[in-house]
BAFI-3210 file (N, C-alpha, C; in Angstrom, 3 decimals, decimal comma, padded with zeros to 6 digits):
// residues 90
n [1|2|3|4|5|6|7|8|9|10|11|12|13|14|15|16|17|18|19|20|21|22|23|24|25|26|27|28|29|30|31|32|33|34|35|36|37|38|39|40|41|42|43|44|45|46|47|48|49|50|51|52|53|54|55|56|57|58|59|60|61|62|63|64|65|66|67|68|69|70|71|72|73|74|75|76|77|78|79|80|81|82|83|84|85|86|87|88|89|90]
n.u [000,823|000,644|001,066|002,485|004,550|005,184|005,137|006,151|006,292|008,829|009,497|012,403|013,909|017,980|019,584|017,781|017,008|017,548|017,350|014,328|013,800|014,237|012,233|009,895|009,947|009,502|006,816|005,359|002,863|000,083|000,393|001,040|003,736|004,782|005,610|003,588|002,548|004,982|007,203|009,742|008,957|008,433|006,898|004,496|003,370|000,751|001,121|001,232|000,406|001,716|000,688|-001,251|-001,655|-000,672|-001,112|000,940|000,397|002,240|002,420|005,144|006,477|007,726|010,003|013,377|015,233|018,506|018,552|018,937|017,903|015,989|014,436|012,784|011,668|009,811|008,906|009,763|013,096|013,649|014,408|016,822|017,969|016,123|015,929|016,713|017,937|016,748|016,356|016,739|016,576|015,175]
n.v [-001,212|001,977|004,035|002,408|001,512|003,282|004,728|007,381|009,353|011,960|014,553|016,765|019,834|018,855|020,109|020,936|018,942|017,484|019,454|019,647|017,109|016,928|019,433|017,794|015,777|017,037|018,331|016,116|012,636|013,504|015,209|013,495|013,155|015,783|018,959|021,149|023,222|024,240|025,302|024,133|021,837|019,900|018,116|015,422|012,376|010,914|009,451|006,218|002,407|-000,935|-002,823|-001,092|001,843|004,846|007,693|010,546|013,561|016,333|019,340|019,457|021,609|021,862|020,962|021,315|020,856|019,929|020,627|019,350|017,264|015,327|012,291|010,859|008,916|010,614|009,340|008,733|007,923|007,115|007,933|008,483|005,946|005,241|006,547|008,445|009,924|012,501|013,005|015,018|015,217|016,665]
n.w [000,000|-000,324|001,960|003,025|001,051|-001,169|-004,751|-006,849|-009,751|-010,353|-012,151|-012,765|-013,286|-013,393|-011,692|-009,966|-008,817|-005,524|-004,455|-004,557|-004,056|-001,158|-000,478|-001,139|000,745|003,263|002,581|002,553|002,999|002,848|000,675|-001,627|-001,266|-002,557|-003,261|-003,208|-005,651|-006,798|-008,781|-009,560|-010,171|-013,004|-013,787|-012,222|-011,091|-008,945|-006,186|-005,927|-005,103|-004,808|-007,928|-008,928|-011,067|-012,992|-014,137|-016,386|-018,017|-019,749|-021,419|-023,871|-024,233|-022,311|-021,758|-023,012|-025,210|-024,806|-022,065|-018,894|-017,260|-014,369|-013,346|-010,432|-007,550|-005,143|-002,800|000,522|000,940|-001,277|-003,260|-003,488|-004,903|-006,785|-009,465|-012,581|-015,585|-017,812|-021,234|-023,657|-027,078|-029,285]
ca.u [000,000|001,115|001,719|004,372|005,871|004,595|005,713|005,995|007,663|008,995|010,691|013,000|015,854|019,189|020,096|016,742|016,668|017,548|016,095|012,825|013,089|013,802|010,793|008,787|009,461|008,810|005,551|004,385|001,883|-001,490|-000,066|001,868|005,314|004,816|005,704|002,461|003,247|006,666|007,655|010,972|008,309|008,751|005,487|004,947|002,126|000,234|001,854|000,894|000,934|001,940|-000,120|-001,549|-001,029|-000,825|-000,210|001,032|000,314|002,415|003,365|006,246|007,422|007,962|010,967|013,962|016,620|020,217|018,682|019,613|016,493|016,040|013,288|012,824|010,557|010,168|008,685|011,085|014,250|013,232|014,777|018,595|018,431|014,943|016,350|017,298|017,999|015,605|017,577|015,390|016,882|014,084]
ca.v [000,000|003,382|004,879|001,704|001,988|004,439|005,083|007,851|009,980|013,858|015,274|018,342|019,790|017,913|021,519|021,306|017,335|017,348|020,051|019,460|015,723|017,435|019,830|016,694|015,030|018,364|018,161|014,941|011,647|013,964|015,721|012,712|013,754|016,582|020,127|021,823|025,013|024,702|025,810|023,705|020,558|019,866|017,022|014,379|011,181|010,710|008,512|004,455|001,211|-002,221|-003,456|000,160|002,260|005,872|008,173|011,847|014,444|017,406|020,208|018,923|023,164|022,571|020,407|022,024|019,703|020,125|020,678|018,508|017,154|014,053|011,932|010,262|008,782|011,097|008,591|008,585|007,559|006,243|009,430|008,344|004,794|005,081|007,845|008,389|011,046|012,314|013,417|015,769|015,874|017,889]
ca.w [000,000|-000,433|002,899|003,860|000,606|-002,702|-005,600|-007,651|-010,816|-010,262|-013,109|-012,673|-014,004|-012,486|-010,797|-008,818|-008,072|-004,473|-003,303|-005,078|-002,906|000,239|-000,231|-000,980|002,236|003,881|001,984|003,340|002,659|002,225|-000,737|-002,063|-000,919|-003,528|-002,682|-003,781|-006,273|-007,094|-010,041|-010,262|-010,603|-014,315|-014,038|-011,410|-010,935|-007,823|-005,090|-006,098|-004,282|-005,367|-008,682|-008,995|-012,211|-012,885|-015,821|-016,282|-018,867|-019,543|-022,307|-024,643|-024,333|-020,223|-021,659|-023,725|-026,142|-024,474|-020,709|-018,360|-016,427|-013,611|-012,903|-009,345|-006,957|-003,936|-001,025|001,749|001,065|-002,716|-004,626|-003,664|-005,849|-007,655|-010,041|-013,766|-016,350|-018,813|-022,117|-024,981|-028,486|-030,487]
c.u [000,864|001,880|002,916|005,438|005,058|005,575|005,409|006,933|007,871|010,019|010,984|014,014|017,023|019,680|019,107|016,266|016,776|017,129|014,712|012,236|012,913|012,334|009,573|008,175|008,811|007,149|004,604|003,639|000,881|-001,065|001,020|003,176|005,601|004,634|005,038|003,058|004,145|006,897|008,272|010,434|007,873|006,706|005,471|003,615|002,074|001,376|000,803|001,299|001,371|000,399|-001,382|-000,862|-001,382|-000,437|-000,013|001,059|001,015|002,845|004,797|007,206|008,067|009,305|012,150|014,944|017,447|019,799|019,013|018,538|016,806|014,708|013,814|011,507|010,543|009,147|010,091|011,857|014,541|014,133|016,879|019,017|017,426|015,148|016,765|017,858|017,226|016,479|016,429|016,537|016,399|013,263]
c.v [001,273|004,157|003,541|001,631|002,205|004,520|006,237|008,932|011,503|013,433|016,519|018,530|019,018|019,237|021,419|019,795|017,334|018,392|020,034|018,139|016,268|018,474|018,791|015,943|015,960|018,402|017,323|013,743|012,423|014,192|014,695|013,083|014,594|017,983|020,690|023,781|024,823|024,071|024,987|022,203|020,484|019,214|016,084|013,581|011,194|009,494|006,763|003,350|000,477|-002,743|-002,276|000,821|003,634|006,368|009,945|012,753|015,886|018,282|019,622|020,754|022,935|022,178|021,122|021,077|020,559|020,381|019,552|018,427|015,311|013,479|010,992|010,066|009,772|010,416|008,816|008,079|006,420|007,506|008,994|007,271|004,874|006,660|007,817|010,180|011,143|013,195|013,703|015,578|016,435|017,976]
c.w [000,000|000,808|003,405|002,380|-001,286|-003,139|-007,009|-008,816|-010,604|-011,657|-013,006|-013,303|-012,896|-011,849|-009,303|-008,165|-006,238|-003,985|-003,473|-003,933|-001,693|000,803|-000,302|000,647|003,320|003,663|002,473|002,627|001,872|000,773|-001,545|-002,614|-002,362|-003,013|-003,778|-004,535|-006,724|-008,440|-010,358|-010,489|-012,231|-015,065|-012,897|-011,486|-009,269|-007,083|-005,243|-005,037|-005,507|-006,165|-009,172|-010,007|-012,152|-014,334|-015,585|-017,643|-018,830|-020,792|-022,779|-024,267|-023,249|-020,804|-023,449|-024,009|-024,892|-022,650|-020,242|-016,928|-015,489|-013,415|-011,676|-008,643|-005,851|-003,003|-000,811|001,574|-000,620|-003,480|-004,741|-004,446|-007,143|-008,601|-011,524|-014,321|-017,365|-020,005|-023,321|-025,594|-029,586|-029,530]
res [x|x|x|x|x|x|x|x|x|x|x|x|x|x|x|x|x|x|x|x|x|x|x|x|x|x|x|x|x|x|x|x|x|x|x|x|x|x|x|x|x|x|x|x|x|x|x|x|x|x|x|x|x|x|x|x|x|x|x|x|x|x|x|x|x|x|x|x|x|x|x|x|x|x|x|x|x|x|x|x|x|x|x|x|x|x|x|x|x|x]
***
């Protein structure tokens, strides 16, 4: 279930990755460890359990060729292994 162990996707630029997680946890469960407002949130999916699916919709403009963007889970202590890079070329 979700609150013992969620999963979900942030995308930010790689400048704003860790502090985007730390405002998450700041943030909390209710708003699925998602710091409400903030700008440097690129797109993110609700907080999922196990066998639970989600999807996210966002503007192709938010994202610019040659930036340099991260995606991660932010539950608790999920953002330091559960992590990639997201790479535009057009």
């Amino acid at each position: 279930p979700v609150p013992a162990m969620g999963h979900n996707v942030v995308i930010t630029h790689t400048r704003d990755a860790t502090a985007v997680s730390s405002a998450a946890l700041r943030a909390g469960a209710a708003v699925h460890y998602l710091p409400q407002g903030d700008a440097r949130v690129v797109a993110a999916t609700t907080m999922i359990g196990g066998g639970q699916k989600t999807s996210a919709s966002f503007p192709g403009m938010k994202l610019k060729a040659g930036d340099d963007y991260t995606f991660f889970c932010s539950f608790p202590g999920h953002s330091a292994l559960m992590k990639g890079r997201l790479i535009v070329v057009k």
